[in-house]
Every structure is written in C-alpha cells, then in structure tokens.
VOPAGU-2260 file (C-alpha; in pm, 1 decimal, decimal comma):
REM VOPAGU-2260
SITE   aa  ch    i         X         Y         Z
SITE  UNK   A    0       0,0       0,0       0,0
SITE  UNK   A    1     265,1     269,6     105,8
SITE  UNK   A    2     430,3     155,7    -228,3
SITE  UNK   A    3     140,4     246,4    -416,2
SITE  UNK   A    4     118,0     578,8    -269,1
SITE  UNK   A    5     455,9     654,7    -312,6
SITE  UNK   A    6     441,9     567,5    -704,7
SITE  UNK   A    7     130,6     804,1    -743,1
SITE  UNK   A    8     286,4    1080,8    -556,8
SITE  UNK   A    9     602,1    1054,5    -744,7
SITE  UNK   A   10     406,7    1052,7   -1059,1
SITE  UNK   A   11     192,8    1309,8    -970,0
SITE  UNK   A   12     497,3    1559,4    -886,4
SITE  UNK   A   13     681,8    1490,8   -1208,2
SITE  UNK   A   14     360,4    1538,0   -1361,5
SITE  UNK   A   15     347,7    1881,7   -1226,1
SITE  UNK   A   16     694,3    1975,6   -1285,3
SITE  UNK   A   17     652,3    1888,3   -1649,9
SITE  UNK   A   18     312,5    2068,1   -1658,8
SITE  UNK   A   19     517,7    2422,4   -1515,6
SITE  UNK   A   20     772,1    2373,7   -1788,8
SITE  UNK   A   21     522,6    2387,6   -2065,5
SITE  UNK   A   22     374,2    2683,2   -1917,8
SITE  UNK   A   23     632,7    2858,8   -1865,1
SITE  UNK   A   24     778,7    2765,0   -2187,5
SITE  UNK   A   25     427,2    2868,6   -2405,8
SITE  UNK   A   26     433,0    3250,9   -2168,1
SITE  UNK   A   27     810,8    3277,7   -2322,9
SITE  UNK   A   28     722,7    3227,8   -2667,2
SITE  UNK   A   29     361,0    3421,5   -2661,2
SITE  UNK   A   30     606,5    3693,6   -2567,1
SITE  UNK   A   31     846,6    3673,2   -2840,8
SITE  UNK   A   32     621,8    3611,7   -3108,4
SITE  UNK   A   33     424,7    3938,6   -2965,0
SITE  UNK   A   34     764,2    4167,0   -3006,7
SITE  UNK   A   35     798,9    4033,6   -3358,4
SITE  UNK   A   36     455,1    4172,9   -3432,2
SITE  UNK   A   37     433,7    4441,7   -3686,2
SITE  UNK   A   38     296,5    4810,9   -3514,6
SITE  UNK   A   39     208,9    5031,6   -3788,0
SITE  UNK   A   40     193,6    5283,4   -3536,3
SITE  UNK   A   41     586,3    5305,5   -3446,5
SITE  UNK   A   42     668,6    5430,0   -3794,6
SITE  UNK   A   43     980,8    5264,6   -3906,6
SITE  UNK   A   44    1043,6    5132,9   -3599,2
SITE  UNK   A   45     739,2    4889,7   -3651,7
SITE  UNK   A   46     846,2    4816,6   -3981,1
SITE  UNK   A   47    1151,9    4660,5   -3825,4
SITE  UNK   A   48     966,9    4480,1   -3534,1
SITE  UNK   A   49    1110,9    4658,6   -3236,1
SITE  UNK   A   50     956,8    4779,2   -2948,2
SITE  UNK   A   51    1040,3    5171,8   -2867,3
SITE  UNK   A   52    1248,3    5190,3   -2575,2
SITE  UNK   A   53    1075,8    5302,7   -2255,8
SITE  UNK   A   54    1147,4    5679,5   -2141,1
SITE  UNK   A   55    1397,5    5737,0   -1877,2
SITE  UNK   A   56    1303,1    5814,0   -1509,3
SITE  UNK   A   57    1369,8    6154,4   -1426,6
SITE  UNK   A   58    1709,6    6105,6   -1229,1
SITE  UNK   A   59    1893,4    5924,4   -1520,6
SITE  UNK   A   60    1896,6    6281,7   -1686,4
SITE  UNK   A   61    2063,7    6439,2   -1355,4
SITE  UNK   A   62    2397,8    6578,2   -1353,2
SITE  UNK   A   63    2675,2    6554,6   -1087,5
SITE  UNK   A   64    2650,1    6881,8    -944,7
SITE  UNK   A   65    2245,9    6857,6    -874,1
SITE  UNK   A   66    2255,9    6518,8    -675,3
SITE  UNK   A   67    2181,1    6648,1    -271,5
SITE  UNK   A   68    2260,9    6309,3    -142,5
SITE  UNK   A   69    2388,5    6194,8     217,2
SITE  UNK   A   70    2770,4    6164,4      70,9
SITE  UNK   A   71    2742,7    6522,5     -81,7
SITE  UNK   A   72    2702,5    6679,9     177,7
SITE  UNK   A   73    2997,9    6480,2     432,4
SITE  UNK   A   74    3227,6    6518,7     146,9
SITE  UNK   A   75    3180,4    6918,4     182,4
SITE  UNK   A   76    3249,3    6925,9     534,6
C-alpha cells in the first residue's frame, strides 16, 4: 500500500513539474512572437519589429553637481 502511494505521488509531482515547464515555456514564446509583431503605429520602428524603448526616469537625466545626497554633503564638510 505505502508503495502504491509513493508511485502516485512521485508521478503526480513529475507530472506537475513537467506541466510548469510547458507553461512557462508557451508565456516565453507568446512573448516573443508578440515583439515580432508588426505596429504600424511606431513608424519605421514597426516596420523593423522593435519595441520603442521606454522613457527614462527623471534622475537618469541628472547631472553631478544637482545630486543632494547623504555623501554630498559629508564630502563638503
């Protein structure tokens, strides 16, 4: 009996591993073939396929001199 149960349980979690695999595998893909996609709406960008680059955050444009952080102002002492 505990054999039996063992066998199932063993089945049942490679089962489930193999199961996570495919879905993780069919997300990937859905997501690669959606990039590919053609946006008329990008100009020549979509002719190539690409996806436009997300804007930069506000701090990636900052220079040296306006950063007010914690080791600016112990360096100045």
């Amino acid at each position: 009996m505990l054999l039996l149960i063992l066998q199932v349980a063993l089945l049942v979690f490679i089962a489930s591993g193999v199961l996570a695999i495919a879905i993780v595998y069919v997300v990937r893909r859905r997501k690669v073939s959606y990039r590919h996609k053609i946006d008329p709406t990008l100009g020549t960008l979509g002719e190539m396929g690409m996806v436009p680059p997300t804007p930069l955050p506000e701090w990636a444009l900052w220079d040296e001199s306006q950063q007010d952080g914690p080791d600016d102002r112990s360096a100045s002492r």
